[in-house]
N, C-alpha and C positions, 0 to 999 in steps of 0.2 A: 567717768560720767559722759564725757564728750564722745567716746569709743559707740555707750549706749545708744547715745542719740544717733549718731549716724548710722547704727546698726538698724535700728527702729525704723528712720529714714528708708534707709536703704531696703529693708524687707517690706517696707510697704510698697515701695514703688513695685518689687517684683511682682508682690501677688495681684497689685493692683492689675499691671500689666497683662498678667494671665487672665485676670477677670476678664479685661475688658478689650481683648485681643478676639479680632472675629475672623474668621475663613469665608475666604468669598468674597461677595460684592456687596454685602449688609452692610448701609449707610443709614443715619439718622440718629434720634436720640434714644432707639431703642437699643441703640450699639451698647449705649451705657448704663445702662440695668444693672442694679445687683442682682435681677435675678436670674443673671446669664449662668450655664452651668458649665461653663470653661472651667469654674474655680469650684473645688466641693465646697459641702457647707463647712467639716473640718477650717479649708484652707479661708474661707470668708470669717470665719470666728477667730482665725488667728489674724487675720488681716486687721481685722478689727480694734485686738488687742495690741498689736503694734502701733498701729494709729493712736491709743490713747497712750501707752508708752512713749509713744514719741512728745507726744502734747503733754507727760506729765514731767520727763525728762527738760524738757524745753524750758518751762515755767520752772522749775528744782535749779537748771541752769543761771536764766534771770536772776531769780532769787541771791543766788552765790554769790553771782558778778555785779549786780545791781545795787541788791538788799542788803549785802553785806559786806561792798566796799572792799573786796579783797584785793581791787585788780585796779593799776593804772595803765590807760596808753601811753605811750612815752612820745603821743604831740599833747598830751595835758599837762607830763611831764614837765617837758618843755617848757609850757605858757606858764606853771605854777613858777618856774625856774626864772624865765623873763620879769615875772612879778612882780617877783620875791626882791631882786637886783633895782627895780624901779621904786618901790617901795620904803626898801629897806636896805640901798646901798647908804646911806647919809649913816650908818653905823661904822661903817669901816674906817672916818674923820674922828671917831672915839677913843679914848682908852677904856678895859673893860676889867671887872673882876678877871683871876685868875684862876685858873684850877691847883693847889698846893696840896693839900692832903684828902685822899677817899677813903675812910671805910666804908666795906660794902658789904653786907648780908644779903647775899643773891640763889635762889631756887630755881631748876631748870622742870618742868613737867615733860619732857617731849612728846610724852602721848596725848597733850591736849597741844602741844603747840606753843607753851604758854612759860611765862617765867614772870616769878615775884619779888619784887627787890627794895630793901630801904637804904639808902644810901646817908653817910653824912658826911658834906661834902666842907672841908675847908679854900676858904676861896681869899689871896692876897686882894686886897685894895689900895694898894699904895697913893692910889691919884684921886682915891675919897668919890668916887663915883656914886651918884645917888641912885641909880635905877638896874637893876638885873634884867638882862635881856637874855630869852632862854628859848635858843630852838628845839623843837622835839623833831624826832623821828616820826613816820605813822606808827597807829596803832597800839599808841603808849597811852596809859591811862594814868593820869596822874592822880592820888584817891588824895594827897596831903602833902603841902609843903610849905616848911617852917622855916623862919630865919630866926635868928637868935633864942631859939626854945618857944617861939610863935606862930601859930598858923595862920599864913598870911595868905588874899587873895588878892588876883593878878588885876592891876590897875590897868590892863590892855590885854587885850586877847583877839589874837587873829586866828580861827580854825581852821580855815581853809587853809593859809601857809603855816600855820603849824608855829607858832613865835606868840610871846607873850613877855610882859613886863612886871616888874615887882618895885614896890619903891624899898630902897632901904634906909629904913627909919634914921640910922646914925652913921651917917656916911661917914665919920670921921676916922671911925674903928681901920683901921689899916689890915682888921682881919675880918671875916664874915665867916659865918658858921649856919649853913643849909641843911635842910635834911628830908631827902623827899621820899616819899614811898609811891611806888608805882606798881603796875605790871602790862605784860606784853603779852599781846596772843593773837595768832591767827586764826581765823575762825572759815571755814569753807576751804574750797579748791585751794592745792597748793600754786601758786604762779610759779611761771617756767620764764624762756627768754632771758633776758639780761639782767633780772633780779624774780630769783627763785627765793627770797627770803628767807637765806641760809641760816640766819640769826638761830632759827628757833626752827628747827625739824625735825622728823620723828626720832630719826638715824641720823649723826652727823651735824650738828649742830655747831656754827663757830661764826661768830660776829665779834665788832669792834664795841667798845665802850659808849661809842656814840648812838649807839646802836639803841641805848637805854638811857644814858645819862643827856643831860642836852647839853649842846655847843653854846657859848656864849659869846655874847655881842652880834656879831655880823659872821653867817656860816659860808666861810669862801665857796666850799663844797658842791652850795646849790648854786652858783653862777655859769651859765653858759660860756661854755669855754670855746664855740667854734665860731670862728667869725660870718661862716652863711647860715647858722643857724642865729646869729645874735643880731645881724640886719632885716632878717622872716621878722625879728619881733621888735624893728626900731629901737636895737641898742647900739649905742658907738663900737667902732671897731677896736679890737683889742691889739695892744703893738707887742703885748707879752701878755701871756698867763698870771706873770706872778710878778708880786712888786718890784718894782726899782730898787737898784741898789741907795742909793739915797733917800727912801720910804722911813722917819724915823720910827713910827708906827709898829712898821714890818720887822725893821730893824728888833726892836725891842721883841717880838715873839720869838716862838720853835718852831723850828720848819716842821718837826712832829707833829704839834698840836699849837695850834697858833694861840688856841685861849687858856693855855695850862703853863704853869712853871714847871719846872721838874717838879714831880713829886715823889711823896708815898702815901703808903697806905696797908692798909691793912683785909682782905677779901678771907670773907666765911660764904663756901659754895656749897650748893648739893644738886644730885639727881638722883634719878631712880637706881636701885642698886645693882641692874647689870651692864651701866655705864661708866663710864673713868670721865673727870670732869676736865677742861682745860681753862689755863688763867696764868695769869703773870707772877713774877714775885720768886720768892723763896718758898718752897713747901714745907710745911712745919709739920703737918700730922691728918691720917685721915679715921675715918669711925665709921660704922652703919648704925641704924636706929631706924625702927620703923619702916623697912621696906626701900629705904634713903640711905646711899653714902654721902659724908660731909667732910669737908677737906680746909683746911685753914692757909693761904701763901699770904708771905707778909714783903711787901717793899721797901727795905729799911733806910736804902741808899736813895737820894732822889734819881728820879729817872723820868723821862720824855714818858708823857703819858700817852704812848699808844697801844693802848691795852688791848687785848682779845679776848673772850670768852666763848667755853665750848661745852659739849658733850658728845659722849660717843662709845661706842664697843670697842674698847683698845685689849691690844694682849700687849704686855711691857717685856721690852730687852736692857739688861744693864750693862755700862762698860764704865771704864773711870781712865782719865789721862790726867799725870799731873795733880793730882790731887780733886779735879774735877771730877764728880757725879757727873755720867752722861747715860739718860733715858730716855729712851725710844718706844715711843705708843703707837703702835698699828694695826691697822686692819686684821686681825687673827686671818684673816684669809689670804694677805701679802707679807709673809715673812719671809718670800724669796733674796729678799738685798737685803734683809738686817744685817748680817754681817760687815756688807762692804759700808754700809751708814756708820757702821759703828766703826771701821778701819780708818775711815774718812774724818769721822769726826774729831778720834785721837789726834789725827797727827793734824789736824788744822788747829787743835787747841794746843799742842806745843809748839807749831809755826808762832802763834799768836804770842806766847811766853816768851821766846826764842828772843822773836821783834819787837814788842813791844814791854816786856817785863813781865809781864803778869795779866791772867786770865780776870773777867770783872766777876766773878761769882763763884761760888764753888760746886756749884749745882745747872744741869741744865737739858732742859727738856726739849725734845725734837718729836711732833705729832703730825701723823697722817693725817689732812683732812677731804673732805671730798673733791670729785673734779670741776666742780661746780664756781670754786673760790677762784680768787688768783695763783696764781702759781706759788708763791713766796711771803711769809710775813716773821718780822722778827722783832721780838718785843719782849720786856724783860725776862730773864732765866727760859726764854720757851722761842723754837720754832717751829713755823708750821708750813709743811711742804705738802700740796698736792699731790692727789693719788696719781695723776698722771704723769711727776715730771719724775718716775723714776723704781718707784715701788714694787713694781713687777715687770720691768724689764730684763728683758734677755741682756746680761753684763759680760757675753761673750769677748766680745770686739772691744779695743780700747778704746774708740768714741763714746759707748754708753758708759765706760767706768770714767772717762775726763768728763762726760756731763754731770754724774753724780757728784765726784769731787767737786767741780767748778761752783756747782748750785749751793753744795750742801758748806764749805769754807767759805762762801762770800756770806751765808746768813751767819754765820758766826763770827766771822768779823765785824760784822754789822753790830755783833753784841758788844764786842767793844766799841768801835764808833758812836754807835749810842751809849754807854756808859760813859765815854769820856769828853766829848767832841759837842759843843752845845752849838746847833746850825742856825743862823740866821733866815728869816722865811721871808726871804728874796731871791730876786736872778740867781740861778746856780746852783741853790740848796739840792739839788737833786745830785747834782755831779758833786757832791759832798755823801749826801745819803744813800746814792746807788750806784755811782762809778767809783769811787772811792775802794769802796767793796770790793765790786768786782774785778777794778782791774789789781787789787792785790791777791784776790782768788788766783787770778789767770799765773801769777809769782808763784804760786801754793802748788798750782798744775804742772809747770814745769818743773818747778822742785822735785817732787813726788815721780810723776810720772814719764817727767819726757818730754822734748823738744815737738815729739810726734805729737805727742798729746794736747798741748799748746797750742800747736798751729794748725787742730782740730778747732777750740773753743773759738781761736781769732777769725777762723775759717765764718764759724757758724755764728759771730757776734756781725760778721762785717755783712755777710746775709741777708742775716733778718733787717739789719740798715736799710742795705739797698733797695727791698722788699719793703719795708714798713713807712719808709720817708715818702711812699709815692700815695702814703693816705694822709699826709698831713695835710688838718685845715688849715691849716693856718701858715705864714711864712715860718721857716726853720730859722731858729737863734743862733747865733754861734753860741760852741761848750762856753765859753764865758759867762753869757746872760742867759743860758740853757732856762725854761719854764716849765720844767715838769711833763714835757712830752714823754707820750708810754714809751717812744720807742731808740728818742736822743739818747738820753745820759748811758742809757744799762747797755746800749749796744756802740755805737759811737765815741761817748766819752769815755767808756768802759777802755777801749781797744787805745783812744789816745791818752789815758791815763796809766798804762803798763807801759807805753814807748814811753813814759815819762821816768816809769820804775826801772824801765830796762837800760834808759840810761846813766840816767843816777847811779843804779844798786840797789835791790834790795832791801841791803841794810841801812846804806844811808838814808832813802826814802823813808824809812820808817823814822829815822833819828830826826830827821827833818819835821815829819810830821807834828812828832811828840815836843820838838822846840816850840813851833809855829801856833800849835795848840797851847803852850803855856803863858806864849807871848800876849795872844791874843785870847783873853779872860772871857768874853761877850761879843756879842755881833759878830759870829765869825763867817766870812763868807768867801765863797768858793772864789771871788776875786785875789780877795788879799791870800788867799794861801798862795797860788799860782804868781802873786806879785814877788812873794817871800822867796817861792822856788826860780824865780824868774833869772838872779843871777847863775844859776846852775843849770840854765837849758841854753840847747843850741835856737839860735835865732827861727829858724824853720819846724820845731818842737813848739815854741811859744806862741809861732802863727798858728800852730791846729787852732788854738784856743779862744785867737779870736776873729779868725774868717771863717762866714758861712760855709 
């Protein structure tokens, strides 16, 4: 539509130009006559018509962007985010309901944009908390939500920041029992830039949970994270992103999902029927009906609620390691690397058995999704890689097959990591949840492919470091108190947490790990492992971890 308009623009001005273009020395207001004949009547009838094409485009624009709310700038962004923190940081001094168990009966429309959903949410209250505080996402419409088999309505409601309150009647209950029905849709222009609102698209559709369900208590998410952007709006300077190690608060959540226990659950999905749908869990079975496939995955195990939801055009490849189901959903138009995905994925899943005993599932899904997303997401039985880190590369050269391998063994390790490893969401959670990973990938690379291949990945970890530290807002942590910087843990800690493996071994690293993790039942944080491994490094190994 935007193309139109400039187009309508822009041919007006041409013919205008010609109109009103004179030879010679004609000066005055006769210059400007339509009824000069530089331009035929043809070309004045279409000038015409552009002009109101332009003016009716124009106003169809307004409309979209204005009328129908489809678009934010990200300085309103901002100020909603500055808020939000002013408002509503005296949340985070709370304890809150937890997330424990979902089912979810979820519908994706993607030709309207649109997805409908009831959800019934079980929610721990161990601290008797009397009020539900529930952030939504935009453009969720909540039509009904019930606690206890009742339809209650919100004793606070803030619209603009999108938060609302709910009293609960019998705080006593250590258990709560929600059940919301909603749905989501975008309505107008799609938004581009840094939120294309992948959620819900015609083609390619893949959002998170929060996407739809609300976050409770206090959503970290929306707080400004950069310190000159957080002085523009009169907030204190931040000395880390993420809590203290000493935060009891902090301490007690998942670096996953700070308002959810592990849980399970149960998801009933659909979409239209020349789509494959995506979603966490165990798949149980799928059916058509009416124009609609419906697909049933169940979470038996509890697990870090970082759930995904998708839709899309997949064509499916099968392979199996180990007694693992492993399937691959891609692009029918990129089946150039299936293969080497699926070479990659076998021997990462018996690395994983090798070292650690045993794989967390028996099943597990690996889906293309757009370029649009982040690079990487790994959430139960399913991951989901980017069209661009991989799919249709030329796997000539052994750099593009150590980059496959590196990417596609660290999200699977990540499946155990999250299946067994419950992260504490303070200082360091990262360099648990994303160095961890990868620098037993970088173990995996050598194995398989080669010293060459290795001191490729090191090559291009140490890189993007030196490359990406020079956009940090903020001061850099040592790996110790690491806070979730995009570009600390996965590349820096990554690289000094294989000098950690490569010293140890391998095998003991792992043996170590799976002690360290039994020892410590809760609260586990990237401190006290690195305390544990501490007798077993050299003194100048232990200072990566805590100098700048």
């Amino acid at each position: 539509m935007v193309l139109f308009d400039v187009g309508f623009l822009g041919g007006s001005f041409i013919l205008a130009g010609i109109l009103f273009w004179q030879r010679g020395s004609k000066s005055g207001l006769s210059s400007f006559s339509i009824f000069n004949k530089q331009l035929s009547l043809g070309g004045k009838i279409a000038l015409a018509v552009l002009l109101v094409g332009f003016i009716a485009t124009r106003f169809h624009i307004i409309n979209e962007v204005n009328g129908k709310g489809n678009f934010e700038v990200s300085e309103t962004e901002e100020h909603e985010q500055a808020d939000y923190e002013k408002k509503y940081g005296y949340l985070k001094s709370y304890v809150h309901p937890k997330y424990k168990m979902v089912e979810l009966k979820f519908d994706f429309y993607p030709d309207e944009r649109k997805a409908v959903y009831i959800a019934e949410i079980t929610f721990s209250n161990n601290y008797s908390s009397d009020t539900l505080y529930l952030n939504w996402s935009d453009f969720i419409d909540v039509q009904k939500l019930s606690i206890a088999g009742k339809e209650v309505s919100p004793i606070f409601q803030d619209d603009d920041l999108k938060i609302s309150a709910y009293l609960i009647s019998n705080n006593l209950d250590s258990v709560l029992i929600v059940t919301v029905q909603a749905q989501k849709q975008y309505i107008g222009f799609t938004q581009g830039g840094e939120d294309p609102q992948p959620d819900l698209m015609f083609k390619g559709s893949f959002g998170s949970i929060k996407d739809f369900l609300p976050t409770i208590g206090y959503d970290y998410d929306r707080e400004l994270k950069e310190n000159r952007k957080r002085a523009d709006y009169g907030l204190p300077k931040l000395t880390s992103r993420m809590a203290s190690l000493d935060d009891s608060i902090a301490l007690s959540q998942d670096a996953f999902s700070p308002d959810a226990d592990w849980v399970t659950g149960k998801i009933e999905i659909s979409t239209i029927e020349n789509q494959t749908v995506i979603a966490p869990g165990n798949f149980v079975k799928s059916w058509s009906e009416k124009g609609r496939t419906y697909s049933i995955f169940e979470i038996v195990k509890p697990q870090p609620f970082n759930w995904y939801l998708g839709s899309a055009d997949y064509k499916s490849a099968i392979a199996e390691s180990q007694g693992v189901k492993i399937e691959i959903l891609h692009d029918p138009k990129h089946a150039f690397n299936v293969e080497i995905y699926k070479e990659a994925a076998r021997k990462a899943i018996e690395f994983i058995i090798v070292n650690f005993g045993s794989f967390p599932s028996q099943q597990i899904r690996i889906y293309e999704i757009p370029y649009y997303q982040d690079p990487f997401y790994s959430f139960p039985n399913a991951i989901a890689i980017s069209e661009k880190e991989g799919w249709y590369a030329k796997i000539d050269a052994l750099q593009e097959r150590a980059y496959i391998y590196q990417t596609l063994s660290s999200q699977i390790i990540k499946q155990w990591v999250q299946s067994n490893i419950s992260i504490a969401n303070v200082q360091g959670a990262d360099m648990l949840k994303v160095a961890l990973p990868e620098a037993i990938a970088l173990s995996f690379v050598h194995k398989e492919l080669g010293k060459e291949a290795l001191e490729i990945m090191l090559k291009k970890k140490n890189d993007k470091y030196a490359k990406d530290k020079n956009n940090e807002a903020n001061q850099e942590p040592s790996l110790l108190y690491a806070d979730s910087a995009d570009y600390l843990e996965q590349y820096k800690g990554a690289v000094v947490m294989y000098e950690v493996i490569k010293e140890i071994g391998t095998d003991n690293f792992c043996k170590h790990l799976i002690d360290w993790n039994k020892k410590y039942e809760r609260s586990r944080t990237f401190k006290n492992f690195i305390d544990y491994l501490r007798p077993k490094l050299k003194i100048e190994t232990y200072d990566k971890f805590t100098k700048r």
